[in-house]
N, CA, C and O atoms as CSV, one atom per row, in Angstrom:
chain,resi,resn,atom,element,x,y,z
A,1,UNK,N,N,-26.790,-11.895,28.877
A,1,UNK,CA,C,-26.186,-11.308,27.683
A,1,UNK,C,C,-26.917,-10.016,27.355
A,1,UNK,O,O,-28.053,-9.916,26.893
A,2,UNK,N,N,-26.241,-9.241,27.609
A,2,UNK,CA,C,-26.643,-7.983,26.754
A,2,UNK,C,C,-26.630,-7.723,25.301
A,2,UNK,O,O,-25.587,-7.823,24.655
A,3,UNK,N,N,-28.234,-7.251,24.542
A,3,UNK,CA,C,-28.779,-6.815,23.582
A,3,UNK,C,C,-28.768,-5.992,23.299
A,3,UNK,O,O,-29.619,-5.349,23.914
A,4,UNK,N,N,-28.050,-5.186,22.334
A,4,UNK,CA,C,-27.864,-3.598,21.973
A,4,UNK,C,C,-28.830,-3.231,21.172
A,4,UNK,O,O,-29.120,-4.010,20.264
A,5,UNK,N,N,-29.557,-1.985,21.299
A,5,UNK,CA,C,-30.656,-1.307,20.263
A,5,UNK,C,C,-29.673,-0.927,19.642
A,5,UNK,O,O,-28.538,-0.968,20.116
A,6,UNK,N,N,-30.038,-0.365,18.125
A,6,UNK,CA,C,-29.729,-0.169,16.794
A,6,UNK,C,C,-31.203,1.151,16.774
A,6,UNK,O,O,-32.401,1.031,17.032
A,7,UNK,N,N,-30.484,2.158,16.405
A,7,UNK,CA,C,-32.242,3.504,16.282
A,7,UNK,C,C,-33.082,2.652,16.954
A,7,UNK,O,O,-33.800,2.020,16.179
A,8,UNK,N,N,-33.232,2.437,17.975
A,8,UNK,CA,C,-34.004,1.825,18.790
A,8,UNK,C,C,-34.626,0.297,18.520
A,8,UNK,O,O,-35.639,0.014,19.160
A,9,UNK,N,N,-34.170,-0.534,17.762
A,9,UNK,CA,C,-34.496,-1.714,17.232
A,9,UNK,C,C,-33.228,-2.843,17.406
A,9,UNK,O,O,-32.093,-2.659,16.967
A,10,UNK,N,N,-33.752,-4.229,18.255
A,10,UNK,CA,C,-33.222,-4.783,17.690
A,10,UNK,C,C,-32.140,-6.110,16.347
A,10,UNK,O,O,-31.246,-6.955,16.336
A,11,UNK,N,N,-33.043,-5.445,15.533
A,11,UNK,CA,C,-32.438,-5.919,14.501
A,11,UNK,C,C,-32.552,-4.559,13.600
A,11,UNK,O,O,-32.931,-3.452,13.983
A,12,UNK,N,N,-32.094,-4.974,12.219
A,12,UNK,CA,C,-32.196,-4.295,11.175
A,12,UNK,C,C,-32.729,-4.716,9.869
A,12,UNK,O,O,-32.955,-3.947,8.935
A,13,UNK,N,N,-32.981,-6.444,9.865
A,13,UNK,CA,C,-33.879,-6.727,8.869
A,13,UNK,C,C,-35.090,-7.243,9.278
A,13,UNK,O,O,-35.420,-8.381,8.945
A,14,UNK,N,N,-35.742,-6.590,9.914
A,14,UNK,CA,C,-37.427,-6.993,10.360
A,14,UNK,C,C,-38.133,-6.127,9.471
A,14,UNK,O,O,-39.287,-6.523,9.312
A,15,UNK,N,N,-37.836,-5.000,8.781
A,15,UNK,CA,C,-38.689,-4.048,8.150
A,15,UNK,C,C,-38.824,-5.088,6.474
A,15,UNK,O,O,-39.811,-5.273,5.761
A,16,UNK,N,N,-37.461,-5.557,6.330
A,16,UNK,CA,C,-36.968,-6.667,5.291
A,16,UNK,C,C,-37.428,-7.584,4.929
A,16,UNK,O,O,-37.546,-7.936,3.755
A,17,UNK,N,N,-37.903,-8.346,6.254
A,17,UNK,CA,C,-38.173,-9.703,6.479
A,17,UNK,C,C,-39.980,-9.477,5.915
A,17,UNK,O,O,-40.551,-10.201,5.099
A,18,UNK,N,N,-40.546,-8.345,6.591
A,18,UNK,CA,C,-41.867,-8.156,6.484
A,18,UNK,C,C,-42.038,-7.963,5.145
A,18,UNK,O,O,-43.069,-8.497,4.734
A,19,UNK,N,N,-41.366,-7.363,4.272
A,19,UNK,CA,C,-41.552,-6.945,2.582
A,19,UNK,C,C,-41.419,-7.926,2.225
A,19,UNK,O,O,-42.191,-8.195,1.304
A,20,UNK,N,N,-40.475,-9.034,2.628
A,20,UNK,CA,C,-40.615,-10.076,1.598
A,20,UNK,C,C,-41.410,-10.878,1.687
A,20,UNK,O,O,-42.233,-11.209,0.833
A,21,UNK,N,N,-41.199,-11.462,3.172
A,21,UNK,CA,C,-42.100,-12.536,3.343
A,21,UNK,C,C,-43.897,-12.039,2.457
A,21,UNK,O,O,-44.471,-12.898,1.788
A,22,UNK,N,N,-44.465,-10.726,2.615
A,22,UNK,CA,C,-45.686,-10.266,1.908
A,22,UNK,C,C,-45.727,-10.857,0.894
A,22,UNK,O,O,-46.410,-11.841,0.609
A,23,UNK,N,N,-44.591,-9.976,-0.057
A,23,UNK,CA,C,-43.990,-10.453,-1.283
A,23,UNK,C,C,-44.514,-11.984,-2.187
A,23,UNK,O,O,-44.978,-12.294,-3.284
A,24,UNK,N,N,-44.074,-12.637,-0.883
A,24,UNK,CA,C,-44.202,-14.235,-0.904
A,24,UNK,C,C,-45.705,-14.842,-0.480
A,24,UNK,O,O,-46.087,-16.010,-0.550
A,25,UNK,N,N,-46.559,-13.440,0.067
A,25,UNK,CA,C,-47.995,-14.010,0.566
A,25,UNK,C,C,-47.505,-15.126,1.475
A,25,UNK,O,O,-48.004,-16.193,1.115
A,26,UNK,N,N,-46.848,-15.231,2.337
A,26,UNK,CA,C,-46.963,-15.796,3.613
A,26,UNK,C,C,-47.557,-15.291,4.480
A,26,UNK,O,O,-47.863,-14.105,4.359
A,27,UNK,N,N,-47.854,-15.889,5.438
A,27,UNK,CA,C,-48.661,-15.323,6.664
A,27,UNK,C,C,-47.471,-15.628,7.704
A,27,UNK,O,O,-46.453,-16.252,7.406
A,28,UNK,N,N,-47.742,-15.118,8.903
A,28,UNK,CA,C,-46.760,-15.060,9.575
A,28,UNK,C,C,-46.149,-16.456,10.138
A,28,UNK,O,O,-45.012,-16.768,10.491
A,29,UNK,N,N,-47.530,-17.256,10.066
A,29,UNK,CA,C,-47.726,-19.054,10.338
A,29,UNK,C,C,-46.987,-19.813,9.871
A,29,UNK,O,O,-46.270,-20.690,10.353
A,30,UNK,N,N,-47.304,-19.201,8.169
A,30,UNK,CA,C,-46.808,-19.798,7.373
A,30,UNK,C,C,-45.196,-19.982,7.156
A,30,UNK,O,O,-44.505,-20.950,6.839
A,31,UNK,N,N,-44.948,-18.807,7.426
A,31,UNK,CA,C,-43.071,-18.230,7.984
A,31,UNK,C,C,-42.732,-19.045,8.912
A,31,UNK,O,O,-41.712,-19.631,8.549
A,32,UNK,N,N,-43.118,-19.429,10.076
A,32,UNK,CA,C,-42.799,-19.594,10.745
A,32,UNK,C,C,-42.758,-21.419,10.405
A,32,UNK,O,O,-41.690,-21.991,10.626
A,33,UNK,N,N,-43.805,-22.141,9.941
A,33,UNK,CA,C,-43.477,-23.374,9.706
A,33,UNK,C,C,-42.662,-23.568,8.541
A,33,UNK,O,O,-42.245,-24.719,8.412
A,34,UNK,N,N,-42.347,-22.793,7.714
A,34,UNK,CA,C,-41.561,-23.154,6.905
A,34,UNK,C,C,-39.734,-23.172,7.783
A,34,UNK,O,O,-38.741,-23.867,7.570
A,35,UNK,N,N,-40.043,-21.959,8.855
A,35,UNK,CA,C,-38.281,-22.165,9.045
A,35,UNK,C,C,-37.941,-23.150,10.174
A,35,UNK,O,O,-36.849,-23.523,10.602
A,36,UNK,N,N,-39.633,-23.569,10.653
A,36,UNK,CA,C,-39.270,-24.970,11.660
A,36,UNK,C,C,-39.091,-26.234,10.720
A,36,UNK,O,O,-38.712,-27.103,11.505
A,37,UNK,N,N,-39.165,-26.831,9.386
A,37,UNK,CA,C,-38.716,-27.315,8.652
A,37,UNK,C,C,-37.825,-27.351,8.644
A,37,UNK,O,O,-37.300,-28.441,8.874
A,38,UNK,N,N,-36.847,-25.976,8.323
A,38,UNK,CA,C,-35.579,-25.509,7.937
A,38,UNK,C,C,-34.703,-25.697,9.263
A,38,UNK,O,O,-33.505,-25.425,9.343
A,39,UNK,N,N,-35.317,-26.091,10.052
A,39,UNK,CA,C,-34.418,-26.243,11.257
A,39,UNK,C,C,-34.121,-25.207,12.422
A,39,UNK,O,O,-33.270,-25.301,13.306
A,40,UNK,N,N,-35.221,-23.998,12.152
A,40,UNK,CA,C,-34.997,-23.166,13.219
A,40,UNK,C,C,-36.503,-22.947,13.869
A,40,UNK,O,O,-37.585,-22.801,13.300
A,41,UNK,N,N,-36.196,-22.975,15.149
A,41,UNK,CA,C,-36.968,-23.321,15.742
A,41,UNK,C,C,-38.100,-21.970,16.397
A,41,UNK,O,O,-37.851,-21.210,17.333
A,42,UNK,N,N,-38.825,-21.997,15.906
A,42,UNK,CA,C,-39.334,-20.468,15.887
A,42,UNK,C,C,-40.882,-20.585,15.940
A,42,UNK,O,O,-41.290,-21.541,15.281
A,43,UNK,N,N,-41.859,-19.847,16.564
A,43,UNK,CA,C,-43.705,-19.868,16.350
A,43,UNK,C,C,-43.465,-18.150,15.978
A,43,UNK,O,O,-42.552,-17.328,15.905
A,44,UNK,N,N,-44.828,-18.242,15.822
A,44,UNK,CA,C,-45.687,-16.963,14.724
A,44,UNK,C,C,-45.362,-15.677,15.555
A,44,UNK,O,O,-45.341,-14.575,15.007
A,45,UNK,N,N,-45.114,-15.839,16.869
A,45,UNK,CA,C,-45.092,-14.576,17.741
A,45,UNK,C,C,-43.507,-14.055,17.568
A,45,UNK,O,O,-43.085,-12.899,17.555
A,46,UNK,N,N,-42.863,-15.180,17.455
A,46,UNK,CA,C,-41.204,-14.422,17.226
A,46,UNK,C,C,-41.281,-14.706,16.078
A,46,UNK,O,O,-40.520,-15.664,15.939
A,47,UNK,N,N,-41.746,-14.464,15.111
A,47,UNK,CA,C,-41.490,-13.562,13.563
A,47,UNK,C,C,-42.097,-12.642,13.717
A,47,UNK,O,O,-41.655,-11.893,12.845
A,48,UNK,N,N,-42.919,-12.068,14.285
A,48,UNK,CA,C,-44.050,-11.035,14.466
A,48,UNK,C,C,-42.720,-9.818,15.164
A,48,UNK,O,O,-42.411,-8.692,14.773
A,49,UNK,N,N,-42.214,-10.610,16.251
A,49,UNK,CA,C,-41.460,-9.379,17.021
A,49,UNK,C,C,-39.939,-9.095,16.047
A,49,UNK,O,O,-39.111,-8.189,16.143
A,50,UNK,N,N,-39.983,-9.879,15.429
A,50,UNK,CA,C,-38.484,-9.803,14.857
A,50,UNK,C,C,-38.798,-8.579,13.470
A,50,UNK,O,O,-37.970,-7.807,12.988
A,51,UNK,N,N,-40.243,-8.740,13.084
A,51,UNK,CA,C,-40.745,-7.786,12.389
A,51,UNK,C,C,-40.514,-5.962,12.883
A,51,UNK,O,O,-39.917,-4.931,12.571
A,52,UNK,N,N,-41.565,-6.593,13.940
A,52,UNK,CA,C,-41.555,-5.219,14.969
A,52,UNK,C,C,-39.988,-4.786,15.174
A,52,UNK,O,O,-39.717,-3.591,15.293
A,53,UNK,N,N,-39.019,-5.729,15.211
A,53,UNK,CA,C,-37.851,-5.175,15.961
A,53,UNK,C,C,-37.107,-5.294,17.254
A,53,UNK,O,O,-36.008,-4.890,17.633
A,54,UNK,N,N,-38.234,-6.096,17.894
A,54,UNK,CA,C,-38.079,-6.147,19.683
A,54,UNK,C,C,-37.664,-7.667,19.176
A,54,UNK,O,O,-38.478,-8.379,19.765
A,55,UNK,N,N,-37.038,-8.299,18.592
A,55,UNK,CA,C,-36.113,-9.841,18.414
A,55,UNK,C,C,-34.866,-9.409,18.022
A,55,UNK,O,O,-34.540,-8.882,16.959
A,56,UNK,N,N,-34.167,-9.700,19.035
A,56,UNK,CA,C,-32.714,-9.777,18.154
A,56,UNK,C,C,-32.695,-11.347,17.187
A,56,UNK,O,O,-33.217,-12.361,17.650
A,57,UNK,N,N,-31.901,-11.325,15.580
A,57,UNK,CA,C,-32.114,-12.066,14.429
A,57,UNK,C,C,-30.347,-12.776,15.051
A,57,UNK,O,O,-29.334,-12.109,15.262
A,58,UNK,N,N,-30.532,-14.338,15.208
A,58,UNK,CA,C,-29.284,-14.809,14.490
A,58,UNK,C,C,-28.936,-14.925,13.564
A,58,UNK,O,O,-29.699,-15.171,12.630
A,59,UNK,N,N,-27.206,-14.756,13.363
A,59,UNK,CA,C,-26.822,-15.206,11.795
A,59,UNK,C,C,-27.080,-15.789,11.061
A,59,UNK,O,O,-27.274,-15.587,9.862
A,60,UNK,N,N,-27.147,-17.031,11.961
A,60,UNK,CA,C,-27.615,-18.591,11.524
A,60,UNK,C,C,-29.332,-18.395,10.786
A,60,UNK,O,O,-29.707,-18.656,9.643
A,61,UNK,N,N,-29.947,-17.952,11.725
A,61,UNK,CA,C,-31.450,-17.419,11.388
A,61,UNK,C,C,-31.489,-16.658,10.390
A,61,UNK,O,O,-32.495,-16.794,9.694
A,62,UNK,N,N,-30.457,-15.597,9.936
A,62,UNK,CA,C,-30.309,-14.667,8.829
A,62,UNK,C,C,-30.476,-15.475,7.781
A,62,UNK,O,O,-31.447,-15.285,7.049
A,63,UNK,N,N,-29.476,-16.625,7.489
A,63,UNK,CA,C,-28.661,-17.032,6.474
A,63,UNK,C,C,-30.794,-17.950,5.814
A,63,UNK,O,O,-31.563,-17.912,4.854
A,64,UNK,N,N,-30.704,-18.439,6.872
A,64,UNK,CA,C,-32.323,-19.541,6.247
A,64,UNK,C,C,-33.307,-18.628,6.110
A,64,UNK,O,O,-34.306,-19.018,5.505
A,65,UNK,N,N,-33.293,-17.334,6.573
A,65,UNK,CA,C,-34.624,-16.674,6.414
A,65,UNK,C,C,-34.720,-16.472,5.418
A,65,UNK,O,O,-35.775,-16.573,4.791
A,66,UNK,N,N,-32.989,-15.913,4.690
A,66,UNK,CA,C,-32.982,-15.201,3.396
A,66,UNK,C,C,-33.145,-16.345,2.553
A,66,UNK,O,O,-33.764,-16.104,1.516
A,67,UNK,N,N,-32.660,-17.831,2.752
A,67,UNK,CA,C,-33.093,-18.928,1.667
A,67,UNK,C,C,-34.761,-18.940,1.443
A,67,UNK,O,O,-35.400,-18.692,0.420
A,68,UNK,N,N,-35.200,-19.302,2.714
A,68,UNK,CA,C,-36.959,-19.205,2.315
A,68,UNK,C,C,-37.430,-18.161,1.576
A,68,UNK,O,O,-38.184,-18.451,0.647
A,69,UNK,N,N,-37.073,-16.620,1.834
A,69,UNK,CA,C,-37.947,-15.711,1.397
A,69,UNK,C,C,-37.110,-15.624,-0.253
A,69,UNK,O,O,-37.722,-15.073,-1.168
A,70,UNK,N,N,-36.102,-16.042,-0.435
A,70,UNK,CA,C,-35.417,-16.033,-1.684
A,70,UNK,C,C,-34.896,-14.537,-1.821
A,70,UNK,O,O,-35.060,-13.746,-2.751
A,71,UNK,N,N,-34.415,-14.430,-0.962
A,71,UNK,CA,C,-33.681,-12.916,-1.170
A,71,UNK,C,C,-31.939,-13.577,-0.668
A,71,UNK,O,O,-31.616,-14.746,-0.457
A,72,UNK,N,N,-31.168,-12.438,-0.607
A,72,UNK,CA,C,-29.771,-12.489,-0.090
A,72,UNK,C,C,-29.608,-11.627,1.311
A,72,UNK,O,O,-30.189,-10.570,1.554
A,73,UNK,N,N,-28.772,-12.255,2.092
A,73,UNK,CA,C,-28.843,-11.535,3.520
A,73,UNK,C,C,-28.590,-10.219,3.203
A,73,UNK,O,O,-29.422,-9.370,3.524
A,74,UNK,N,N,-27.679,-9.938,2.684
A,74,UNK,CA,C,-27.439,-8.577,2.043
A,74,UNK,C,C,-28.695,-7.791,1.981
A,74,UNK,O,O,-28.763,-6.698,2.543
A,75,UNK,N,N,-29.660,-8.277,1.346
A,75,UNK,CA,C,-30.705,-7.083,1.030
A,75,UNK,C,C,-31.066,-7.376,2.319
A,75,UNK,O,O,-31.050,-6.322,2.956
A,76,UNK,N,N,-31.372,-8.265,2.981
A,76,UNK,CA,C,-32.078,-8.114,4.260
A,76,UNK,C,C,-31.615,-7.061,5.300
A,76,UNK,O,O,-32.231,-6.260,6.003
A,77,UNK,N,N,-30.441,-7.326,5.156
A,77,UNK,CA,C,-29.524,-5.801,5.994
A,77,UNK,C,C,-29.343,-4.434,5.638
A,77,UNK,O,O,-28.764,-3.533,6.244
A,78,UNK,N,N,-30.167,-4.444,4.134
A,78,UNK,CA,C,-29.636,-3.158,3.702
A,78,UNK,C,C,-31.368,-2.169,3.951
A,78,UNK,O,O,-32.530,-2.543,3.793
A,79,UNK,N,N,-31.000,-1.338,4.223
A,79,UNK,CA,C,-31.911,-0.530,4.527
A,79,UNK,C,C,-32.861,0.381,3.617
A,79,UNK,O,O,-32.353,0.769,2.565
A,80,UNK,N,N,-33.926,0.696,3.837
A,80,UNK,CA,C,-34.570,1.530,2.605
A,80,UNK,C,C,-35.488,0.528,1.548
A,80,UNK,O,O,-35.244,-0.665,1.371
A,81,UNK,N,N,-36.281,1.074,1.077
A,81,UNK,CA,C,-36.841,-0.384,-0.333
A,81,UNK,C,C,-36.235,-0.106,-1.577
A,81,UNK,O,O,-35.801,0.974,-1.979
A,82,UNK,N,N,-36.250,-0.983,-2.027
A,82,UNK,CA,C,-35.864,-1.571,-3.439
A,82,UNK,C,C,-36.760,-1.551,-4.760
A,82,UNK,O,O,-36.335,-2.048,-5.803
């Protein structure tokens, strides 16, 4: 399956994901066991890259990231800070 870059990234809420999760004083560990709870199956190194950009994000993954960090996918996709 081919992965398309986006301005050279693939995703668009890793810059997102990183503000909030801070936000929230998680550590990246901590992210990461909370969304293996949540049912997605994920360690500390793929939140790290999904940060960076080099992870492409599922929908499915969208929809629980934005429940944990308590934001809306929406802001996660939208670009720029708030």
């Amino acid at each position: 399956m081919k992965i398309y870059d986006y301005k050279g990234r693939k995703n668009i809420s890793g810059n997102r994901i990183r503000e909030a999760r801070l936000k929230k004083r998680l550590s990246q560990a901590d992210f990461a066991a909370k969304l293996q709870i949540a049912g997605i199956t994920m360690e500390r190194d793929s939140v790290s890259r999904i940060e960076i950009g080099t992870r492409f994000v599922a929908d499915y993954e969208l929809m629980i990231i934005a429940e944990i960090l308590d934001v809306t996918v929406d802001w996660l996709l939208s670009e720029g800070s708030e």
